[in-house]
C-alpha positions in Angstrom: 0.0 0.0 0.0 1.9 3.4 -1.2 1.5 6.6 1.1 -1.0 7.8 -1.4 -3.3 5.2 -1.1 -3.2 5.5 2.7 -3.8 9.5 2.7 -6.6 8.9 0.4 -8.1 6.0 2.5 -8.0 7.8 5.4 -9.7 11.4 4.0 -12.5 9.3 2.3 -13.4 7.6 6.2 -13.1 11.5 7.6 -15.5 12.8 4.8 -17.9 10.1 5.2 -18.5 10.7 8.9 -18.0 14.7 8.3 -15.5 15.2 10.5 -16.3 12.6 13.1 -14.8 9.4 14.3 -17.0 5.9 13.5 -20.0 5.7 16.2 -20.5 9.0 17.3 -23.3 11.5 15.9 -22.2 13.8 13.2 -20.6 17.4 15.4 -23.1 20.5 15.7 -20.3 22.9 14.2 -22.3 25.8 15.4 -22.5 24.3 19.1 -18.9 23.7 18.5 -18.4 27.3 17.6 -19.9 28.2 20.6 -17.4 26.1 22.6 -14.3 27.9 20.9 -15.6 31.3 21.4 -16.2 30.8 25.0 -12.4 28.3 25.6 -11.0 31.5 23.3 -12.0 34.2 25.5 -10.7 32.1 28.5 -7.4 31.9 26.5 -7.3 35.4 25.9 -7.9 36.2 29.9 -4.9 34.0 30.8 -7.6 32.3 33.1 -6.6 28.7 33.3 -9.4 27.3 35.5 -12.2 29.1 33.4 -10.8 27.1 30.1 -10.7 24.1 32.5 -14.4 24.9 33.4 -15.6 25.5 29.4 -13.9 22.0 28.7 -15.9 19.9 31.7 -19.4 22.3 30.5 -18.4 21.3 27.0 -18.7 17.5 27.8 -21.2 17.7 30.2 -23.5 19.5 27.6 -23.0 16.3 25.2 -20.0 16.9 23.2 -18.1 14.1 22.8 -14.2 14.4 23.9 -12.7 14.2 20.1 -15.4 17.1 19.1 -13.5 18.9 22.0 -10.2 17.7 21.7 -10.2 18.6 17.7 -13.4 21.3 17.0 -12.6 23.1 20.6 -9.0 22.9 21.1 -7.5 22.3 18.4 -9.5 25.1 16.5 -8.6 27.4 19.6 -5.3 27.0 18.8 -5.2 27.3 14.9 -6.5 30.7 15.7 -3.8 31.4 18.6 -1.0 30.9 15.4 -3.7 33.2 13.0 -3.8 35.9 15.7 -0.3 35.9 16.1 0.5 35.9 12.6 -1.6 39.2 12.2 0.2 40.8 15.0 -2.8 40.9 17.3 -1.0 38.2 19.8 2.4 38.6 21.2 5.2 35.7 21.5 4.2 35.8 25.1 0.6 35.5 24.7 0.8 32.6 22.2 3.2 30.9 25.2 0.4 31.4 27.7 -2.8 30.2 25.2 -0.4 27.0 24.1 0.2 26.4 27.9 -3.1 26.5 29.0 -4.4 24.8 26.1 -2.1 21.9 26.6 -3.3 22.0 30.4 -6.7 21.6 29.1 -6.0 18.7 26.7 -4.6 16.9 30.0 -8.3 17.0 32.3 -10.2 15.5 29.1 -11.0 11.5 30.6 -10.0 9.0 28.5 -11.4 5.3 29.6 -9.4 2.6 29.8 -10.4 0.2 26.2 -11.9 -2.7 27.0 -9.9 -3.5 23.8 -6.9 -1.9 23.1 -5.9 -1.8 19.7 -2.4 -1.8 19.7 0.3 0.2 20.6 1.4 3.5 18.7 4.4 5.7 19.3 4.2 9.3 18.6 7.0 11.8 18.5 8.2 15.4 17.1 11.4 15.3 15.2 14.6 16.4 16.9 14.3 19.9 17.2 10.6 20.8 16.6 9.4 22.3 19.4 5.6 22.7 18.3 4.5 20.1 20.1 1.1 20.7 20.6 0.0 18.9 16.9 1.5 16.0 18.1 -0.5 16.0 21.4 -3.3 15.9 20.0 -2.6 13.3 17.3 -1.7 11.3 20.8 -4.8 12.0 22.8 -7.0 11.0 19.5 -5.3 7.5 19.3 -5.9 7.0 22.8 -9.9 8.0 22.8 -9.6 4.9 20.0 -8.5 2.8 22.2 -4.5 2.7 21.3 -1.8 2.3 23.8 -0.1 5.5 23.3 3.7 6.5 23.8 3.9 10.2 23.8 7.1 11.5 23.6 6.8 15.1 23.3 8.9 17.5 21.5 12.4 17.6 20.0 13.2 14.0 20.0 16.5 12.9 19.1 16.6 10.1 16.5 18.9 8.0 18.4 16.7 7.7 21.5 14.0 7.4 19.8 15.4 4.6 18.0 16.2 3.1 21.3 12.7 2.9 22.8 11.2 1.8 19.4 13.8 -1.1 20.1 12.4 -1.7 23.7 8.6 -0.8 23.2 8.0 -2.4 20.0 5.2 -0.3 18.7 3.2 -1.1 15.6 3.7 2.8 14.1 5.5 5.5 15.2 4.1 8.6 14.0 6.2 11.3 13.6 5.2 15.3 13.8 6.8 18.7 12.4 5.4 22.0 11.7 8.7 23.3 11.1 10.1 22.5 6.9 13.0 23.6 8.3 12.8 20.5 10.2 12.6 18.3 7.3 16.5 16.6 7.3 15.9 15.8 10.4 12.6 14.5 9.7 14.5 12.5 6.3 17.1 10.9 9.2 14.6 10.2 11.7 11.9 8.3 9.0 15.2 6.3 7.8 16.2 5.3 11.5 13.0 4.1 12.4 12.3 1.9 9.1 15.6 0.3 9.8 13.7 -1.2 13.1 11.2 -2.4 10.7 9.2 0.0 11.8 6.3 1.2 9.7 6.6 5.2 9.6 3.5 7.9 9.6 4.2 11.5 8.9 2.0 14.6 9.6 2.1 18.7 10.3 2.6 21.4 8.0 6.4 20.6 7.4 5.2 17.7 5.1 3.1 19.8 2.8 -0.5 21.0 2.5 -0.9 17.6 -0.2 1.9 15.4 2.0 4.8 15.9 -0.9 8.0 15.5 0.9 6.3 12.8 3.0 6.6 10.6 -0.3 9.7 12.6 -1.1 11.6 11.4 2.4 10.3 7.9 2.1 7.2 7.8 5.2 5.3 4.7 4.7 2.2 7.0 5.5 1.2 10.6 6.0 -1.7 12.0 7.7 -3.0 16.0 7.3 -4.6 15.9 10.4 -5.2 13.6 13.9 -8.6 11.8 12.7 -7.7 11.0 9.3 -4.6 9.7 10.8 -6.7 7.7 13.4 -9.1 6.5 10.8 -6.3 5.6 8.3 -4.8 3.4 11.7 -8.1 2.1 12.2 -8.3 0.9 8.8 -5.9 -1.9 8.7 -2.1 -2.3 9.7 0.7 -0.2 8.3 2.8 -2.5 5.5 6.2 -3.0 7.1 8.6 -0.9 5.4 9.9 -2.1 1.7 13.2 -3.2 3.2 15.7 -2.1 6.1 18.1 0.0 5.2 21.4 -0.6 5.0 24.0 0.7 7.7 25.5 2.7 5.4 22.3 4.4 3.6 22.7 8.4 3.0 20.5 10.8 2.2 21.7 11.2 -1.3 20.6 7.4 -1.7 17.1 8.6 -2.0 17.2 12.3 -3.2 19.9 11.9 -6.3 20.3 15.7 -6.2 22.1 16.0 -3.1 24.8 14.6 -5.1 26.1 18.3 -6.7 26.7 19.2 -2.7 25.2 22.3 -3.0 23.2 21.7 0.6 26.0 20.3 2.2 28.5 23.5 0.9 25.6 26.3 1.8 24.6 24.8 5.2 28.4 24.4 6.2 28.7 27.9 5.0 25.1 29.5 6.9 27.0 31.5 9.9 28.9 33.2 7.5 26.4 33.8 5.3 24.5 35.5 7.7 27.2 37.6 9.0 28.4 38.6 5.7 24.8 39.9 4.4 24.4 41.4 7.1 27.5 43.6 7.1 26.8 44.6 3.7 23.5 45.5 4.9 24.7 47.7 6.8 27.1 49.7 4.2 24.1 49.9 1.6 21.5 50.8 4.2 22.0 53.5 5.7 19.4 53.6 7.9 20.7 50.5 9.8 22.7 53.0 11.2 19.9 54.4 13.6 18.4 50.7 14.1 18.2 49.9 17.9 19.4 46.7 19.1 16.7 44.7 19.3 15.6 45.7 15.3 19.4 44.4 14.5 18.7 41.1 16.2 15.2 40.5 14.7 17.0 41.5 11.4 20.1 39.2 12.1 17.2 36.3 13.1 15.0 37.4 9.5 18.2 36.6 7.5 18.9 33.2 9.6 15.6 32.0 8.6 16.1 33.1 5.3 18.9 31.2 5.0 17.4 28.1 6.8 14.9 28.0 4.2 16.9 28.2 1.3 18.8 25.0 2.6 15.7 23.1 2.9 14.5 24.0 -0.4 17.7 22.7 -1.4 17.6 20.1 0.7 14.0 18.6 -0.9 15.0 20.6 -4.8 11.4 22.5 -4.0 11.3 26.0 -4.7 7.9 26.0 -3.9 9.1 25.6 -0.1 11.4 28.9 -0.4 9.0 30.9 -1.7 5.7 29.9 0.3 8.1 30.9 3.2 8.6 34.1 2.0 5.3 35.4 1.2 4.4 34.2 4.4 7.3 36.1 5.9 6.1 39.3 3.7 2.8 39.1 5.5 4.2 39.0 8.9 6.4 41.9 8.2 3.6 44.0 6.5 1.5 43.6 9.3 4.3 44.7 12.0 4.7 47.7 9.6 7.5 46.6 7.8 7.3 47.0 3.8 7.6 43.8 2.2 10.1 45.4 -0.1 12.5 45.4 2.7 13.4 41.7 2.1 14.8 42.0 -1.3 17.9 43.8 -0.6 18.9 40.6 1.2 18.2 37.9 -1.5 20.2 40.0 -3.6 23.3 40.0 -1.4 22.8 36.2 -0.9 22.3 35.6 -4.5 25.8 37.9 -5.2 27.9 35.6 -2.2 26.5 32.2 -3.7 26.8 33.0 -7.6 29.2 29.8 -7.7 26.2 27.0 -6.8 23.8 27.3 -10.2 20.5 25.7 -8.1 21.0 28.1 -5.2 20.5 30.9 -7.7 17.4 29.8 -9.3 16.1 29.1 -5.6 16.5 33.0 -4.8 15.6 33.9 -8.3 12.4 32.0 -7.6 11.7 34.1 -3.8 12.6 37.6 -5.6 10.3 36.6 -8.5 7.4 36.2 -5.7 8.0 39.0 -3.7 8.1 41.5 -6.7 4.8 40.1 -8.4 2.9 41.0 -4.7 0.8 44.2 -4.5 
């Protein structure tokens, strides 16, 4: 069974119960509404034991705990990133509404299965920190009826490796928002087949459609927690093709790798960075009146930048470079900061890495995007 046929499987069983898992009554989206409005206004008030109290009401008025744990909480926290996004939530605030969300997730009962189904491991990749996605994947398997090994966030591939030797799960399901996070994801997918270890893949790193989930080899992908339960449900995950060998690099399954370009550009980030910057400074004159903090975030804007641009070389996508930076455009432009203001950078890149021919089409791809915005 490819990863397509999977994905497909498992959106057909979540469009045939609209939305719900099998045996439960199809969700009241505007009752549910009602249910974010009220845990979003706790959010916003920092009032922990109110969102407690809007979860328990929620149940108690007949809501079952996945139509909470996915059309209350989840959608709570989708609009926690939107918020933020626009500039109407600071870092701290989206801190505080992620705690207390994750606080909330933890009072929801789960009953022990008079079945269970088997047992599931679920994981972020080494550094991804958003661990919230992942929760809930976790809590969704459980209300199944899987024995569930949540290991949070940032997990490195080597210890996760070890417990998949020592628990023996039938899946490990791995989570990043992050496409920066994508290597990491490549290494850890590898690591865990080589156990024999069938791999699902989900969160925004993998693609909207689940593209460098086939790219990096997962034996499944997911786009969200109950098309990843009902695609679980459905059957057993094949074991993967074949182990890898010891020996197996990257390169062995994305052939472009070989011209080195990632490997030369990522060794090569720091300086980058310093070096644009510098020359940022001669040709910009008003750097010169930029406080310290507006030299760090643009020091940090330029790491990203750079970040990106690996990954995109990393996966030969320049779809991932420049969906980054029309997003970062519409974060800047609605902190007050002119798109625009992003180009003299690409250019300086583009001038320092003139010697690797897929870099340049990578930048001449982002500038291309930026200049055909409004």
């Amino acid at each position: 069974m490819t990863t397509d046929r999977i994905c497909r499987h498992g959106a057909e069983l979540a469009r045939s119960s609209e939305g719900t898992r099998a045996g439960t009554s199809v969700i009241d989206t505007t009752t549910a509404t009602e249910w974010v409005d009220k845990l979003w206004a706790s959010v916003r008030a920092v009032d922990e034991y109110s969102a407690l109290d809007v979860v328990a009401n929620a149940l108690d008025a007949g809501l079952d705990a996945e139509a909470v744990l996915l059309d209350v909480i989840g959608a709570v926290q989708d609009k926690v990133g939107t918020e933020w996004a626009a500039n109407r939530l600071s870092v701290a605030d989206e801190h505080a509404a992620t705690a207390i969300n994750d606080r909330v997730i933890a009072a929801l009962p789960v009953k022990r299965p008079a079945t269970v189904q088997g047992r599931i491991t679920v994981a972020c990749v080494n550094n991804e920190w958003h661990a919230l996605p992942a929760r809930l994947l976790a809590e969704t398997l459980r209300l199944r009826g899987w024995q569930v090994a949540y290991l949070g966030a940032q997990v490195p591939t080597s210890h996760l490796v070890s417990h998949l030797h020592r628990a023996g799960p039938a899946v490990v399901c791995l989570s990043s928002s992050l496409p920066t996070r994508l290597p990491a994801a490549h290494a850890a997918i590898t690591a865990c087949q080589a156990t024999g270890t069938p791999v699902m893949v989900g969160g925004r790193a993998f693609g909207t459609d689940g593209r460098y989930a086939r790219l990096l080899g997962a034996d499944a992908w997911a786009p969200e927690a109950r098309c990843a339960a009902d695609t679980l449900a459905a059957g057993p995950l094949p074991a993967p093709r074949a182990a890898p060998r010891a020996a197996h690099q990257a390169v062995d399954d994305l052939p472009h790798l070989a011209d080195q370009e990632y490997t030369l550009v990522t060794r090569s980030a720091r300086h980058l960075v310093r070096e644009v910057f510098q020359r940022l400074e001669q040709q910009l004159p008003a750097m010169a009146g930029y406080s310290e903090e507006q030299r760090e975030r643009t020091a940090e804007d330029l790491a990203h930048i750079v970040d990106f641009l690996t990954t995109a070389l990393y996966v030969d996508d320049a779809d991932l470079f420049t969906d980054f930076l029309t997003w970062t455009a519409q974060i800047l432009t609605s902190r007050g900061v002119p798109a625009r203001s992003l180009l003299p950078g690409l250019d300086l890149l583009a001038e320092q890495l003139r010697d690797f021919p897929r870099t340049r089409r990578l930048i001449t791809a982002g500038r291309t995007a930026l200049t055909g915005r409004p």
